[in-house]
N, C-alpha and C positions, 0 to 999 in steps of 0.2 A: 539403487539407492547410493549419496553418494555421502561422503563423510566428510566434516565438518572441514578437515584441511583441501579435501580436493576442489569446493564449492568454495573456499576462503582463495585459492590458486585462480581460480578462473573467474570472482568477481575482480581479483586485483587484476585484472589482463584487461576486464571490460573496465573497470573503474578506471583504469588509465589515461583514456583517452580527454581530450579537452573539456571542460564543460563551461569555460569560460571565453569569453573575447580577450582579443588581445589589448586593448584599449579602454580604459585608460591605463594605464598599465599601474597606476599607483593603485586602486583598488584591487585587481585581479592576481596581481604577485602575490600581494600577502596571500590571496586566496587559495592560488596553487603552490604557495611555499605552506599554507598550515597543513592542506591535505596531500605534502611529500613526505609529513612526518609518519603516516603510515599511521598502524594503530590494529588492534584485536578484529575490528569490523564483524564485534558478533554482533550487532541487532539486522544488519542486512542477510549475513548467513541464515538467521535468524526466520526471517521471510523467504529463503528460500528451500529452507528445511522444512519448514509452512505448508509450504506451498507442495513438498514431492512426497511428503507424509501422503499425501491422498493422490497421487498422481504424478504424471510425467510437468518437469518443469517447464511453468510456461513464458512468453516472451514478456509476458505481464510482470511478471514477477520478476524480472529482471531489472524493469523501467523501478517497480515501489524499492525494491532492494538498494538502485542507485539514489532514488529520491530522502529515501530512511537514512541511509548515509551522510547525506548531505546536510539535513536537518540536524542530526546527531553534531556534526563537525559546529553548523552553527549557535547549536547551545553550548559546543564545548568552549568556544572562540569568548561567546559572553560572560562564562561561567568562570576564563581567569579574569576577564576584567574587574568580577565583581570580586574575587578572589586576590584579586593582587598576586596571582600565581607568577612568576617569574619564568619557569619552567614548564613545558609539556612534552611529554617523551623523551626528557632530557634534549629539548632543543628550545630556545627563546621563544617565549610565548606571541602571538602576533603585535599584541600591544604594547610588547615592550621593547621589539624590533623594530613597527610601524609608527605605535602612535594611539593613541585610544581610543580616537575620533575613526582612521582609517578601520581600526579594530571592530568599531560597530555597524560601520556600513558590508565591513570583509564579511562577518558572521548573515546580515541580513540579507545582502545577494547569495547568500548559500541558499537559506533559506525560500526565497523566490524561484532563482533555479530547479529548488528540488520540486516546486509544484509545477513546473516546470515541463519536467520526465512524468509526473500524475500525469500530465494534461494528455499522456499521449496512450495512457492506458485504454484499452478497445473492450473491455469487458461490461458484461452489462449488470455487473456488481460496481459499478466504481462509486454510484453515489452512497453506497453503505461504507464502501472503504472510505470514500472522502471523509465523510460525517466520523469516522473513528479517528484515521489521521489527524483531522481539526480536535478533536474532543484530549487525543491524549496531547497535542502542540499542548494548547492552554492547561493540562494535567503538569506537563512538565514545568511550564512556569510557574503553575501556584508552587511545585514543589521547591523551584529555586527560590520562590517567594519565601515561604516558609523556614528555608535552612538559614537565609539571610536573618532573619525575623527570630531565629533561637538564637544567633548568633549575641544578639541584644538581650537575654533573657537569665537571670540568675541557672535557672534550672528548666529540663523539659522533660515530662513526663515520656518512656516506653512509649505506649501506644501512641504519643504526639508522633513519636521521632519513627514508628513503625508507618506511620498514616504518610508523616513529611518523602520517608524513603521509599514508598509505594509510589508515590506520587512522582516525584523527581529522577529516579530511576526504573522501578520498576515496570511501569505502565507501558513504557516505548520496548521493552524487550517483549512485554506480551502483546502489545499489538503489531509487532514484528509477526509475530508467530500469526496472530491472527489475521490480519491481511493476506498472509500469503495459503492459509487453509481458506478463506473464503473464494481467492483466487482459483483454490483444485477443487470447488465446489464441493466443501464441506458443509454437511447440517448445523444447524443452531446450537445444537447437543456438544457436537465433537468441538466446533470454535469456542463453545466458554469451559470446556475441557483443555482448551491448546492454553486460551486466555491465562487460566491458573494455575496452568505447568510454568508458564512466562512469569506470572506474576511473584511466586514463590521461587522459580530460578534467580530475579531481578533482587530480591531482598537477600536469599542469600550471598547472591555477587556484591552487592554495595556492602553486606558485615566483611566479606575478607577482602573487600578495598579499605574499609576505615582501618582492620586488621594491618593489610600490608604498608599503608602509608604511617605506620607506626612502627612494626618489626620489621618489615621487607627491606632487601636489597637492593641500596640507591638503585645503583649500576644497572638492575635490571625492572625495577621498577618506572627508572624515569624521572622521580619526581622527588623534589627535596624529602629529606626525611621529615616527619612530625610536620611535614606543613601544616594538617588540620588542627595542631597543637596548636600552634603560631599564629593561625587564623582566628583559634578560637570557637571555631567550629562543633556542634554537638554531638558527637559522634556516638556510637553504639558504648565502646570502652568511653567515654565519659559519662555519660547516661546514666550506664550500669555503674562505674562509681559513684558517682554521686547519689543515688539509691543507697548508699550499704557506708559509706565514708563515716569516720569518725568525725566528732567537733574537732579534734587535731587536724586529721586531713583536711578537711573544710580548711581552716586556717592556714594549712599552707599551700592547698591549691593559689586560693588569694593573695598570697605571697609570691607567689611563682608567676600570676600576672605580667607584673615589671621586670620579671628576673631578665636578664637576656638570655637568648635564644636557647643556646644549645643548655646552660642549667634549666629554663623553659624545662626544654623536651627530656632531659633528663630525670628532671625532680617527677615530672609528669609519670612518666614510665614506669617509675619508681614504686607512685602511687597506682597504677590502676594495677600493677604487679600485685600489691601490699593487700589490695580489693579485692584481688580474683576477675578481674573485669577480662584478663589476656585469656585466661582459663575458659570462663563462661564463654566469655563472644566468640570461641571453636566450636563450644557445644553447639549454639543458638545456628552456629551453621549448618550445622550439620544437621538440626531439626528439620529446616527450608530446603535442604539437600531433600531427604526423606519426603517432603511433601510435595517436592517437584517430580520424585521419582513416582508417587501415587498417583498422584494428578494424569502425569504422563503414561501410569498403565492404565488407566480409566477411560480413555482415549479407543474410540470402539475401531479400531486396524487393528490389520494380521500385525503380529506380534513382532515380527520380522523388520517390518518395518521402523520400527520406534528405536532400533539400536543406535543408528546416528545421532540423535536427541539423548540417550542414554551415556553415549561416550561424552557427549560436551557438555554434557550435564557435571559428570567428573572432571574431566579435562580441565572447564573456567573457574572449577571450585579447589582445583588445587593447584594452580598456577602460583607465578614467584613474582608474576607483576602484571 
């Protein structure tokens, strides 16, 4: 078995290599300057931890690992444009380097690409992986759909914003997992066992991202502070404030609106402090921590096996970016 950093070392060795033309060359720079920014690369680990949970790692799982990857970078590429993010890993976003036009074709040829490495998968599971790959592509977009869609919206209910972050994050880490157990010839039983380890990992990785893009550490997170403040965004800590907020609060959330930026993110802070909302959104973590750890001993493997899953399980939930 191999552990989460030694499998993170040696997809980065294989990941390195080309996966683009050299020409035109205005398309494929931004492509290989988005993916020098590097990045966590857990949903491909992901599939490859998948995949040795039941077995010796196959050459398959290599190809979906690169392919997941790649998908992943092209929703990322979309997701500042729709964002207006400035920044990703603390390095200029592609469309604010290139262009926002070159920005949608850079994110789409990812895309293609990674079906790309599918196509060369040799398993005689591929049409059950294809049909999951395609099912969670279009999961992810409704979810981007959706976060856009609160963005506009006085208020969104908990379960809106748990179903939106199911969907938009969490679904690609558990079909991370699950590809790569189908891959080591896993039953039905154990894949929707790996699926709700993924699923429940995935919700709580996105609560201590809304977390860290609020308290975390520019410098090591990467990404402006309070950006989801700034964007407007529905985030777990605004959710949960706005459930419990006084008519005061209320009122001066709305005020805070227009304010500029940094009283913005201040006055905000303020309030979801004043809520309990910073408080809560640790608990709610640590609930999804717990249910990922259930999930994950439910999982019918020697016992032995499930430590690597068990370490990154801790590892992504208490990270500082």
């Amino acid at each position: 078995m191999h552990s989460f950093e030694e499998l993170s070392a040696e997809f980065a060795t294989r990941f390195k290599q080309g996966h683009f033309p050299a020409h035109p060359a205005s398309l494929y720079q931004p492509a290989d300057y988005f993916l020098s920014m590097g990045g966590k690369r857990v949903r491909p680990i992901l599939c490859l931890m998948g995949n040795e949970l039941f077995g010796t790692i196959e050459a398959d799982a290599w190809q979906m690992a690169i392919a997941i990857e790649l998908f992943h970078n092209f929703t990322l590429i979309h997701d500042d444009i729709m964002d207006r993010a400035p920044l990703r890993r603390g390095m200029t976003t592609v469309h604010e380097k290139y262009g926002t036009s070159t920005a949608i074709l850079t994110g789409d040829v990812m895309m293609v690409v990674s079906y790309d490495y599918i196509s060369r998968i040799i398993s005689p599971h591929i049409r059950r992986i294809l049909h999951l790959y395609n099912q969670t592509a279009s999961q992810v977009c409704e979810g981007q759909q959706l976060d856009m869609d609160f963005e506009t919206r006085p208020e969104v209910r908990m379960d809106e914003y748990l179903h939106m972050i199911g969907l938009k994050t969490s679904v690609l880490l558990a079909a991370s997992l699950r590809i790569g157990a189908i891959l080591g010839g896993a039953g039905l039983g154990n894949q929707d066992k790996i699926y709700q380890f993924g699923k429940n990992l995935g919700l709580a990785f996105q609560i201590q991202d809304d977390y860290l893009d609020c308290y975390g550490d520019a410098a090591k997170f990467g990404k402006k502070p309070g950006g989801d403040i700034l964007a407007g965004k529905k985030t777990f800590l605004l959710v949960k404030t706005l459930e419990v907020a006084t008519d005061a609060q209320r009122r001066r959330i709305t005020e805070l609106e227009t304010a500029p930026d940094t009283d913005m993110i201040a006055g905000m802070l303020e309030i979801f402090h004043a809520c309990g909302a910073d408080t809560w959104v640790r608990e709610l973590k640590e609930q999804y921590r717990q249910a990922a750890h259930e999930s994950l001993e439910d999982i019918a493997v020697l016992n032995s096996r499930k430590g690597p899953l068990r370490n990154l399980t801790d590892l992504l939930l208490q990270r500082e970016y």
